[in-house]
Each structure stands twice: as C-alpha cells, then as structure tokens.
VOPAGU-2260 file (C-alpha; in pm, 1 decimal, decimal comma):
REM VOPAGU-2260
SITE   aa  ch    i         X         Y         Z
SITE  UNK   A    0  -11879,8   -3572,8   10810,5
SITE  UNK   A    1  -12243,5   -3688,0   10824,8
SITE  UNK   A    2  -12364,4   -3343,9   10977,2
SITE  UNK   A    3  -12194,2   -3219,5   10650,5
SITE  UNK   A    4  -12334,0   -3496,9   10451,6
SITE  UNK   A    5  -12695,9   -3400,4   10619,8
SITE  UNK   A    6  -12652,2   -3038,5   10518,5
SITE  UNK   A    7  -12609,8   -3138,6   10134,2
SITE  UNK   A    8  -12848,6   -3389,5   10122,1
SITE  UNK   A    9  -13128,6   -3127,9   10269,1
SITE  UNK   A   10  -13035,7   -2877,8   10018,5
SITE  UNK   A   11  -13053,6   -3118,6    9792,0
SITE  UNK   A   12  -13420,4   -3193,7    9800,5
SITE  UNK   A   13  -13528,6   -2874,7    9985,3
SITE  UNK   A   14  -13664,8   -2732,9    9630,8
SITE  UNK   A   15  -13883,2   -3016,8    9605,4
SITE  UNK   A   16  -14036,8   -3040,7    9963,4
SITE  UNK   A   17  -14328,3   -2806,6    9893,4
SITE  UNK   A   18  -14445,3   -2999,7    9566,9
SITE  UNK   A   19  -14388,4   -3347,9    9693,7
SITE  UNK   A   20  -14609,1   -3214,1    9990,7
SITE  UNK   A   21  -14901,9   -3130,8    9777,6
SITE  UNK   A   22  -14843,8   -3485,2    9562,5
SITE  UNK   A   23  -14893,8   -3663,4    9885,8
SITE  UNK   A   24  -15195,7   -3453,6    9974,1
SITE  UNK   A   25  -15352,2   -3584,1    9615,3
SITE  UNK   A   26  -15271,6   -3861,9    9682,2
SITE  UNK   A   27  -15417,0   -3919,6   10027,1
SITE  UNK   A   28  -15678,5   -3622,7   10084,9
SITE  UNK   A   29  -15516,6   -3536,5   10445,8
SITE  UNK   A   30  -15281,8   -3306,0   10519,7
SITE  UNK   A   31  -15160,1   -3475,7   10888,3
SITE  UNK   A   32  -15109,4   -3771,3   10618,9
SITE  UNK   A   33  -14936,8   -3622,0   10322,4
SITE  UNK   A   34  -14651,4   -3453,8   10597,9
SITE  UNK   A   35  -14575,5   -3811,9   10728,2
SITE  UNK   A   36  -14556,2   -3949,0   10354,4
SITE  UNK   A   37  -14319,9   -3698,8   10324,9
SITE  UNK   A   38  -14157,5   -3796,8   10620,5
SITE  UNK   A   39  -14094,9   -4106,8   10527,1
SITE  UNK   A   40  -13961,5   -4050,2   10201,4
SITE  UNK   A   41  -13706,4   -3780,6   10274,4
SITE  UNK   A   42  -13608,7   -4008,9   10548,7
SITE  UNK   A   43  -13607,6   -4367,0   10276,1
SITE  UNK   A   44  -13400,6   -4132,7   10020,2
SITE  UNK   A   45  -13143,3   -4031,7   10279,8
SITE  UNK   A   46  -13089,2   -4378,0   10327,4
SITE  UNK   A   47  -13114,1   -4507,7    9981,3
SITE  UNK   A   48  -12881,3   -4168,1    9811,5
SITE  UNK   A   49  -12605,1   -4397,4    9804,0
SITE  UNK   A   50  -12773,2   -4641,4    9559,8
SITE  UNK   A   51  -12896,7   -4377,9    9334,3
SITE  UNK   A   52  -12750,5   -4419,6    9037,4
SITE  UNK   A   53  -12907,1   -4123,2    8850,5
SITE  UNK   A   54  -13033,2   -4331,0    8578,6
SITE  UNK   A   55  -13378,4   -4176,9    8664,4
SITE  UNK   A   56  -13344,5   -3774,6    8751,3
SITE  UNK   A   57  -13375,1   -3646,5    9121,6
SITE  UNK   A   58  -13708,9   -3512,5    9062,4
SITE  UNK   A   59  -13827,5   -3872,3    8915,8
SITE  UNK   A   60  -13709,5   -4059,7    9188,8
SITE  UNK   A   61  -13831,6   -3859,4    9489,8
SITE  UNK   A   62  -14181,0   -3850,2    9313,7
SITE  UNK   A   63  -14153,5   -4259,3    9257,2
SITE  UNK   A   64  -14033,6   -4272,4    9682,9
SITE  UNK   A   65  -14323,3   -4058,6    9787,8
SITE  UNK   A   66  -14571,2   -4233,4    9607,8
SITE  UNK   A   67  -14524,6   -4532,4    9679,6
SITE  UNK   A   68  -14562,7   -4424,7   10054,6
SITE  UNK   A   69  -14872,0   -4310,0    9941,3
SITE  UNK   A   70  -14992,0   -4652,2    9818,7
SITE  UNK   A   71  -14928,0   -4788,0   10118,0
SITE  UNK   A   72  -15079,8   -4556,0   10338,4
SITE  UNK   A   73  -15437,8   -4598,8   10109,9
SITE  UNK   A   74  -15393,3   -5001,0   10225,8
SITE  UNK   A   75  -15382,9   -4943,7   10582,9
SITE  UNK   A   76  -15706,6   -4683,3   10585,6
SITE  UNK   A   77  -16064,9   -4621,0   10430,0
SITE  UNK   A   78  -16065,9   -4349,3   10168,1
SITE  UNK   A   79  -16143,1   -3980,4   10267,6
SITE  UNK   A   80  -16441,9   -3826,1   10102,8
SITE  UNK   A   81  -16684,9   -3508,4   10169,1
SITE  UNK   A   82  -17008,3   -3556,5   10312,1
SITE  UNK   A   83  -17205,3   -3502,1   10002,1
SITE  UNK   A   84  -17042,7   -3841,0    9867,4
SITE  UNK   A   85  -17076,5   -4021,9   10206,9
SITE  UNK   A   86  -17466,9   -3984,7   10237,6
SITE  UNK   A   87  -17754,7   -3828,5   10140,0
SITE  UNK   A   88  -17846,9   -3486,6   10207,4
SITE  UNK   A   89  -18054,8   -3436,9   10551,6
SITE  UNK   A   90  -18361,2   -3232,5   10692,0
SITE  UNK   A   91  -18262,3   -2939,0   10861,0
SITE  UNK   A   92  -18521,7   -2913,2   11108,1
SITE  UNK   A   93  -18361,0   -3215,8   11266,8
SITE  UNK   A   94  -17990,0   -3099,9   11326,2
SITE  UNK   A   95  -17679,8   -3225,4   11257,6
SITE  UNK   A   96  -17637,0   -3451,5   11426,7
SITE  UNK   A   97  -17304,3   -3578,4   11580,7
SITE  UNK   A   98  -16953,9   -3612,8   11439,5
SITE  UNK   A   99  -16802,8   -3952,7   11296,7
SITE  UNK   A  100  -16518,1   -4018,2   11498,4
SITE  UNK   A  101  -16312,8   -4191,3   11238,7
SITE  UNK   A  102  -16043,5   -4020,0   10976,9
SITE  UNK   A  103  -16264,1   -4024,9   10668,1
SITE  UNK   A  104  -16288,1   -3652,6   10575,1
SITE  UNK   A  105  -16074,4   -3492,5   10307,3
SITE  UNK   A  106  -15910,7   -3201,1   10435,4
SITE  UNK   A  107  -15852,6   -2846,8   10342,2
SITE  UNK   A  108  -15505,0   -2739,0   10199,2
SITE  UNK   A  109  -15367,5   -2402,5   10311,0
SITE  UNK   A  110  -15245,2   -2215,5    9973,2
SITE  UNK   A  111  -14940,5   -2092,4   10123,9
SITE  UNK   A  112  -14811,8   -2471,9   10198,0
SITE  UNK   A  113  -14878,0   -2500,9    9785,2
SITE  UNK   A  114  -14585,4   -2262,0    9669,2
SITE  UNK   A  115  -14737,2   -2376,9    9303,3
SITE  UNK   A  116  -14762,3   -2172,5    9011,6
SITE  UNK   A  117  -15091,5   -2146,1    8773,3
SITE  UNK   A  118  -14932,3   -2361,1    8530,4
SITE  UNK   A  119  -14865,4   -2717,9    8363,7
SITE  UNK   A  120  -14618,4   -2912,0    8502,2
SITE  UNK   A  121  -14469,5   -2998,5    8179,5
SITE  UNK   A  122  -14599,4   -3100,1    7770,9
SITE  UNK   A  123  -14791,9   -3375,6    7855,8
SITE  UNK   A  124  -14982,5   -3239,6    8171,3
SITE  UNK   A  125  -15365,8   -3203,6    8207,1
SITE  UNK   A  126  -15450,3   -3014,3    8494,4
SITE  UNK   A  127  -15280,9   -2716,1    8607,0
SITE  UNK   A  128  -15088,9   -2756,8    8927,8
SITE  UNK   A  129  -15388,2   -2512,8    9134,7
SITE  UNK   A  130  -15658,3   -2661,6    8929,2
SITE  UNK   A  131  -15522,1   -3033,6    9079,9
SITE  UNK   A  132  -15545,5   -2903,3    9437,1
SITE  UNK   A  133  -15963,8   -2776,8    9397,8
SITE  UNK   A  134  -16184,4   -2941,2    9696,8
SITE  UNK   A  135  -16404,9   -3141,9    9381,8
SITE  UNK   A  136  -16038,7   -3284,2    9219,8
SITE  UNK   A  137  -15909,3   -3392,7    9554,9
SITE  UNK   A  138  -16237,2   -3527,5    9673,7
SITE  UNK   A  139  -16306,6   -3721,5    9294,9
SITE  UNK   A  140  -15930,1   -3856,5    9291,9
SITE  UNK   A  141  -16028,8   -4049,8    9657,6
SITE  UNK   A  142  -16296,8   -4269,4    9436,7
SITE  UNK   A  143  -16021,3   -4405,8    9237,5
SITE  UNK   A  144  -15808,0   -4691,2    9332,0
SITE  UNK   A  145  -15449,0   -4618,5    9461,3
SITE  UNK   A  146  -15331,8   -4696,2    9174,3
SITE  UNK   A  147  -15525,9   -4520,1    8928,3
SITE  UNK   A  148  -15504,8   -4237,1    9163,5
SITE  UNK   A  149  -15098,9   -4239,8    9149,1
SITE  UNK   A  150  -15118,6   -4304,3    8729,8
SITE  UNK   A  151  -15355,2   -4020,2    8691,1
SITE  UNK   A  152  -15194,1   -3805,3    8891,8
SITE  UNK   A  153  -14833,0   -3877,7    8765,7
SITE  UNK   A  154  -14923,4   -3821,3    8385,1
SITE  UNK   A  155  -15209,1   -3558,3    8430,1
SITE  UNK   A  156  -15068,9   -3363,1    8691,8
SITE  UNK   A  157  -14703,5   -3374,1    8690,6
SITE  UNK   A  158  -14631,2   -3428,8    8321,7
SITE  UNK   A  159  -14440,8   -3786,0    8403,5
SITE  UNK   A  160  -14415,3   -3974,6    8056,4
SITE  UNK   A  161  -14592,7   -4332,3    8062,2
SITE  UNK   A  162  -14242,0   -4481,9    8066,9
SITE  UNK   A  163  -14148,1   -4297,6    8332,9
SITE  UNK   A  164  -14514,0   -4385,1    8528,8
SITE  UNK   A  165  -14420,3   -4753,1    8437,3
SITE  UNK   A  166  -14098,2   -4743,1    8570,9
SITE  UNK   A  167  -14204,9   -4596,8    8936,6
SITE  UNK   A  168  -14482,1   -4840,2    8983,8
SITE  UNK   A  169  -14321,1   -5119,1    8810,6
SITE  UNK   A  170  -14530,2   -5203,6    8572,8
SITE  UNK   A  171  -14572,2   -5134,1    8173,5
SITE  UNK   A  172  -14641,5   -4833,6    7978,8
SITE  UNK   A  173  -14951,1   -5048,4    7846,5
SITE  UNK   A  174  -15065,5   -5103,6    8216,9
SITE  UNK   A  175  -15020,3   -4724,2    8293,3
SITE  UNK   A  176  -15222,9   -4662,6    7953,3
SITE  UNK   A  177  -15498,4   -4861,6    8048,6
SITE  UNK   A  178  -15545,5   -4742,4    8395,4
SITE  UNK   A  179  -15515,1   -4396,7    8302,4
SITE  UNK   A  180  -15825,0   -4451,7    8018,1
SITE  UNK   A  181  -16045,4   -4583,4    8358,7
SITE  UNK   A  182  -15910,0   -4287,8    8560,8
SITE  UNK   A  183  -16047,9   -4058,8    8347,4
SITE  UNK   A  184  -16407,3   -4212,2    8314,2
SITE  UNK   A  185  -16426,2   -4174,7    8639,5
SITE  UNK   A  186  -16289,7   -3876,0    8768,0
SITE  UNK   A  187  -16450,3   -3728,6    8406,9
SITE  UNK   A  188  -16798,7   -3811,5    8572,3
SITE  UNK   A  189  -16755,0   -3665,4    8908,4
SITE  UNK   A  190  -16586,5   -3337,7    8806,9
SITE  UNK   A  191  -16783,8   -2997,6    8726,9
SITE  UNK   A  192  -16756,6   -2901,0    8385,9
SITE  UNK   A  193  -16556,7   -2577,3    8471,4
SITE  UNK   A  194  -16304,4   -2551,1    8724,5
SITE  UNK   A  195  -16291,2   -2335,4    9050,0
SITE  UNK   A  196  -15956,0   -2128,8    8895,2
SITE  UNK   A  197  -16167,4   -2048,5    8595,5
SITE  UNK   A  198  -16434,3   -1944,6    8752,0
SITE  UNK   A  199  -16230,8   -1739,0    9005,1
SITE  UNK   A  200  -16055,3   -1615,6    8712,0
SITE  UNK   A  201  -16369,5   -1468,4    8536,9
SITE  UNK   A  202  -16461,6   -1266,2    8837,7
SITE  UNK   A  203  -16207,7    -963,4    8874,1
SITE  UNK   A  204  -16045,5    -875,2    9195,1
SITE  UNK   A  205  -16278,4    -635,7    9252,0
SITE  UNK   A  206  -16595,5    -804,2    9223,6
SITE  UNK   A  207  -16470,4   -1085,7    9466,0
SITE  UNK   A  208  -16355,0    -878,3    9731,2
SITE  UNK   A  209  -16701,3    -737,8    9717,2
SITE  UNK   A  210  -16858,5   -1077,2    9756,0
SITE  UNK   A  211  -16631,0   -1171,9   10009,3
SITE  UNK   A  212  -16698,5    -849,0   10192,5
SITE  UNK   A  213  -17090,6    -895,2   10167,2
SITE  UNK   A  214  -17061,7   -1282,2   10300,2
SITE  UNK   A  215  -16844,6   -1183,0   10595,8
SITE  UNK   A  216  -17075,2    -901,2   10698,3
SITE  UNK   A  217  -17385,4   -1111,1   10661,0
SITE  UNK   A  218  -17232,1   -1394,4   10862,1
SITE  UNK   A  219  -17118,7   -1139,6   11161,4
SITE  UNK   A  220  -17414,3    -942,4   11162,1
SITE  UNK   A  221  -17605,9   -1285,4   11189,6
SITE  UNK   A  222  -17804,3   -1173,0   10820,9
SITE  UNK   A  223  -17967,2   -1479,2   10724,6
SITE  UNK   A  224  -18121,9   -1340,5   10456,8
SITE  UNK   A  225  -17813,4   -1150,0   10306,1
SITE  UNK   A  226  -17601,5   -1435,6   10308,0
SITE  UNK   A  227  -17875,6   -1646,6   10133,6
SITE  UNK   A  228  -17876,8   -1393,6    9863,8
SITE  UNK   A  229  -17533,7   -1480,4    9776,3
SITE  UNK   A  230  -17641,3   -1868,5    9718,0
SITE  UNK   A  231  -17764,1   -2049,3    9421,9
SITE  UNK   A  232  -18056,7   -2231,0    9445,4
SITE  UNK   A  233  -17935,0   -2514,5    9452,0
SITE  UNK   A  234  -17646,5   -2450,5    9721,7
SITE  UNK   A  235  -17514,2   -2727,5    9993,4
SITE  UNK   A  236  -17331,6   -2682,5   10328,3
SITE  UNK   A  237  -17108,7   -2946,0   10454,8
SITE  UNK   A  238  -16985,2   -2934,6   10796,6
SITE  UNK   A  239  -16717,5   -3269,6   10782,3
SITE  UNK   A  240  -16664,7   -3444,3   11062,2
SITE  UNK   A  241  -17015,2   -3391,6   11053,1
SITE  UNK   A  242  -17174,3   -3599,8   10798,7
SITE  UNK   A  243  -17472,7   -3427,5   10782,3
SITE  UNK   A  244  -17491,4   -3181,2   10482,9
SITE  UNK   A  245  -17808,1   -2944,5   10375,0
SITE  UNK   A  246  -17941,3   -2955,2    9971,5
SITE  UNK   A  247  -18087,8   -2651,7    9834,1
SITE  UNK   A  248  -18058,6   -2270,7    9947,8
SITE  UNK   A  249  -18447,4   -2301,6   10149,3
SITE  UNK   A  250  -18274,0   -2588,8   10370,8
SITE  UNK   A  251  -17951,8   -2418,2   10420,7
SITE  UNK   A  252  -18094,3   -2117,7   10480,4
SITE  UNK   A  253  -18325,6   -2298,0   10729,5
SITE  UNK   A  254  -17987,7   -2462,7   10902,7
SITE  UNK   A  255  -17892,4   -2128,1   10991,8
SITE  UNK   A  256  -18131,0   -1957,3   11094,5
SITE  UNK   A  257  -18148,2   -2257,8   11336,2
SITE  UNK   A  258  -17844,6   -2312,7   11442,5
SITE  UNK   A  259  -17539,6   -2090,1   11359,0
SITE  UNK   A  260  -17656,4   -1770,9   11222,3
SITE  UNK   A  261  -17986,0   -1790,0   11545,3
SITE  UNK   A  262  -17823,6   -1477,5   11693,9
SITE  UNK   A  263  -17701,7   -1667,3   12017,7
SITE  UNK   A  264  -17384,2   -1659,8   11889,4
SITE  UNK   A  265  -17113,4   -1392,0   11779,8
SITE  UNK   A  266  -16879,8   -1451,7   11500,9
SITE  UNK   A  267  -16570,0   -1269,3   11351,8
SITE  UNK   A  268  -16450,1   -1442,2   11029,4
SITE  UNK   A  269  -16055,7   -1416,0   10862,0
SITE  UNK   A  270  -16024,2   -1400,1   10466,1
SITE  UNK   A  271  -15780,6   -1675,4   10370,4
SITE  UNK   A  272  -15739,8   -1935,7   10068,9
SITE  UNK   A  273  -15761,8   -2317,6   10066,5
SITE  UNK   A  274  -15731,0   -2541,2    9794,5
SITE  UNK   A  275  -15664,4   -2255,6    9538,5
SITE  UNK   A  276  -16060,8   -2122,6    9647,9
SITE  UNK   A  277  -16168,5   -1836,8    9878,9
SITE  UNK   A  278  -16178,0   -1936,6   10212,5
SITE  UNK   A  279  -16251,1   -1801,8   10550,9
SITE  UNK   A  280  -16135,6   -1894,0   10914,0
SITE  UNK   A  281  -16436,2   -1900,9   11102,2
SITE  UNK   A  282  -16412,8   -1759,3   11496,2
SITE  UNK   A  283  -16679,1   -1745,5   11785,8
SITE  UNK   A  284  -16758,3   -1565,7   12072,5
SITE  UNK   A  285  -16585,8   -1724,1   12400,2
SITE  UNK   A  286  -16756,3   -1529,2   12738,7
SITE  UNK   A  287  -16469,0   -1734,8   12917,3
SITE  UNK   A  288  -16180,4   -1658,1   12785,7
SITE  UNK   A  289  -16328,8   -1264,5   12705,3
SITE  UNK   A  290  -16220,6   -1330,2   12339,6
SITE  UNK   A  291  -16302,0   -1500,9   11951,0
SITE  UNK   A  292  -16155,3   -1838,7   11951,1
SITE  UNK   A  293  -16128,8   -2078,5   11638,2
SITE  UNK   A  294  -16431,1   -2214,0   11524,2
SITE  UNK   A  295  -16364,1   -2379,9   11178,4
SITE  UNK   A  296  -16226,3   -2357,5   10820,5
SITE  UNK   A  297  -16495,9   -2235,5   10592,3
SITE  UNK   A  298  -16379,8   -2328,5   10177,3
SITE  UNK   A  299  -16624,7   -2177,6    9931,4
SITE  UNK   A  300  -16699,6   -2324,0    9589,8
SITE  UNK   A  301  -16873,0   -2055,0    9301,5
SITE  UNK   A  302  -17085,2   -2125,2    9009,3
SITE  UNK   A  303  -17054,8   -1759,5    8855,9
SITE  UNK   A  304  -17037,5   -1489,0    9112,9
SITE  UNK   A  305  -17267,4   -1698,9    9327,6
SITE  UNK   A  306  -17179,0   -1954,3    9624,4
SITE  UNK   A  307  -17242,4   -2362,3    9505,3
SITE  UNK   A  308  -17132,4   -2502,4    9782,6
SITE  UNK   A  309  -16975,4   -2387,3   10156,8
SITE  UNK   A  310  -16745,3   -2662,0   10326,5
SITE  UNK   A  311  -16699,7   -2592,8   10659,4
SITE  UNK   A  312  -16419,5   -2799,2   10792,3
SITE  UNK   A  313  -16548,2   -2818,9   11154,2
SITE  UNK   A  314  -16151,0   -2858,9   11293,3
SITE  UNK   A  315  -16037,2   -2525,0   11553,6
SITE  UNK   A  316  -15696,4   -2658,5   11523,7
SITE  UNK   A  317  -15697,0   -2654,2   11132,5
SITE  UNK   A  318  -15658,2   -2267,9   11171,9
SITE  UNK   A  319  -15338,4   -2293,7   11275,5
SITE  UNK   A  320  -15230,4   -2460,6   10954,4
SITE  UNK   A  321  -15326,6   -2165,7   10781,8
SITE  UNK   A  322  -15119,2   -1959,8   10945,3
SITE  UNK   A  323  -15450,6   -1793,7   11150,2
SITE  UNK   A  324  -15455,4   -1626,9   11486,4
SITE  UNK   A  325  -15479,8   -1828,6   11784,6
SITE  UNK   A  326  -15769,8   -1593,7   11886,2
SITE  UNK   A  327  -15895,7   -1284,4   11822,9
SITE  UNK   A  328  -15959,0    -973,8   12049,8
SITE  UNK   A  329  -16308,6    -838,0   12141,2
C-alpha cells in the first residue's frame, strides 16, 4: 500500500517539479541549493498530504512548502552575488588572482532544467517566467531580503494574489503590499532597462547564429582582436569563483591577450543556453589525457547585437548540468 501510495503521490506533484525547481533557484541563486529545497519539500509534503485539506490549491501549497525552505536556507548562508557587485573592477596587467573558497557566487541555470514557457504566469504577473530566470534578475533578487525576495517573486513572478502571498508567509496582505513597494525600488535600480529576452528577441535567428559563430571562431583561433570586435566599449568579464572582473573592452581585451586567448592554450567551445541567454561550454586542450576537457560555463549578456558582459562560470563540473560532453575528441 505505501509503494502504491508513493506512486500517486509522485504523479501527483511530478508536473510541478520543474517550476518549483526554478522558484528555488530565484530564490537562492544556486542550483546545488534550489535541488535540496526541493528535496526537502517534496519530502515535508509527502509527510504533511494527509493534513492537506485543499482549502489552498496543490499548486499554492507546494509553492508556500518550497519557499519557506528557501527562507531558511538564506538564514543559514551569506547571499550569492556576481563579482561585479562583490568588488570593484581590477587591473589586468596584474591577474586574477585566486578563487574565494566560500559559496557566494550565483550560478548559471541550464535552460533545459527550466521547461518554462515565454509567458506570464497568470493576470497579475510582472515578469515573464524566462525574463525571471536572466543572470541580472537572479543576481538583483540576492540584494533583497528573504523576504522581499519570496513577496516579489510570488506576486511578480508567479501571479500569487496578495492574499494568497499573505497566507504562505503568514502575514497580511498589507505586509505583503508594503514589502513588495521596497522590492521594487530596489530591484527597479539594479535592473537594465531592457531585458536579455527582448533583446534576444530583436536579433533574428539568423543574425545570432552569426554572432555566435564569429565569437566561437575568434575564441578557438585565439583572435583577440576579432572577439574584441564583438564587445561594447564598455564590456566586463567575470570569471566567479574568481572575484576578479575586467571594466571596459581595452582591459578585457588586455586580460586575454594575457592570459586565455595568449596562444598557449587550445580551446573548443559548445553552443548551449543558460538563464534564457546564449551560452557556451568552454573546453581546453589536455596533452594528458590526448583530449578537450571542461573548462567552464561561459553566459553572455547583449546590449544590441553586441556582447555587455561575458560570465564565465569557472566550474568544469557545471558542464555536466547542462547536459555537455564529458570531453571532447582531438
């Protein structure tokens, strides 16, 4: 009877796995942390199906479970950021430097873990569900409170009423008001005035696969300058764990000409998508193993059909999450 009971419960909440994934990822900027939060609420509302009453609909009360998991996750760590909002911008001629050792870095989000639409969650959504997901959203969201984070999120992104917002963090629809109104000055101020799924948008399929085509080929070929060319001027590189980042497409440009791109290295690079944004998996040249192993997780952000901002997400074992080989042949 319980395997039985186990097999209906799973169906039961197997539709909403995917989405509470991503609401834990908002919530929490790590993907390693948003799969326990998940965890632990599948596993608090297979204990606690008995004593729902369905006053409150399935959908409500999983979202209510996993955010709360959330909130207490946020009091046990530091918040995750990118290295543009953990310190100022560095000289390039001095190198990176080395790694912080501690969990602090937002993380990438492989699209296919999304299984989102380009839509509203519902009438009295904000964001659309991709939109939500974007490196800058996840990143601002991190400078809010947990609890401004979960109200924000709950009304802006998934369309809960501010009853309904009350009612999973206990509180009043006037509390969830207010907090909302000082979630939005501040996320308002961090944000870019367009998002990265217009932006995409505006470029046609063509056109990016073009750009896409000329950065991979200037990045293999070791092109300094051709990969420059695809920068605006006022371009950054992020390399998290690292916090050192580069300001300005003379310093990146220096950076790798230095250090990545010197032509002691070879590279083959992967077309993927992270965070609802072009993406690459980075791989290098291993003489040992007589093959391309995994390097990193490159995310890039556009302004127009030119590059703002490349986040490389300095992780080899992130690749996997995306579903990337293990390594490549010669």
């Amino acid at each position: 009877m319980m395997s039985i009971a186990l097999c209906a419960f799973s169906a039961l909440v197997e539709p909403y796995r995917a989405r509470l994934h991503a609401h834990a990822y908002r919530m929490l900027g790590s993907v390693a942390d948003a799969e326990d939060a998940v965890q632990e609420t599948l596993l608090r509302a297979w204990r606690g199906l008995a004593r729902f009453e369905g006053r409150s609909s399935l959908r409500s009360w999983l979202y209510t479970i996993t955010t709360n998991a959330c909130l207490k996750a946020i009091e046990r760590r530091p918040k995750r950021v990118l290295p543009i909002d953990y310190g100022p911008a560095a000289d390039p001629h001095e190198g990176p430097g080395q790694p912080l050792v501690e969990s602090v870095w937002v993380e990438p989000y492989p699209d296919q873990t999304i299984g989102l639409e380009d839509r509203l969650a519902g009438p009295e959504a904000r964001y659309e569900q991709r939109e939500s997901l974007e490196l800058a959203f996840i990143a601002a969201l991190q400078h809010l409170s947990g609890r401004q984070r979960a109200v924000l999120i709950l009304r802006d992104v998934l369309g809960f009423s501010a009853r309904e917002v009350a009612e999973a963090l206990e509180t009043t629809p006037a509390a969830v008001d207010s907090a909302l109104q000082r979630a939005h000055k501040s996320i308002d101020e961090r944000l870019p005035e367009r998002s990265q799924q217009a932006t995409l948008d505006s470029l046609d399929d063509d056109r990016l696969r073009e750009i896409a085509d000329e950065f991979v080929d200037a990045w293999e070929r070791s092109d300094v300058d051709g990969l420059v060319a695809l920068l605006t001027g006022d371009a950054a590189m992020t390399m998290p764990p690292m916090p050192t980042w580069y300001a300005g497409r003379d310093a990146v440009a220096a950076f790798l000409r230095r250090r990545p791109l010197a032509g002691t290295a070879r590279w083959r690079l992967i077309p993927t998508r992270a965070n609802g944004q072009l993406a690459f998996g980075h791989y290098i040249w291993d003489e040992e193993r007589a093959s391309f192993i995994p390097h990193s997780v490159d995310v890039l952000t556009f302004d127009g059909e030119k590059i703002k901002e490349m986040t490389f997400f300095l992780e080899p074992e992130a690749l996997t999450r995306f579903e990337l080989p293990a390594q490549l042949a010669p």
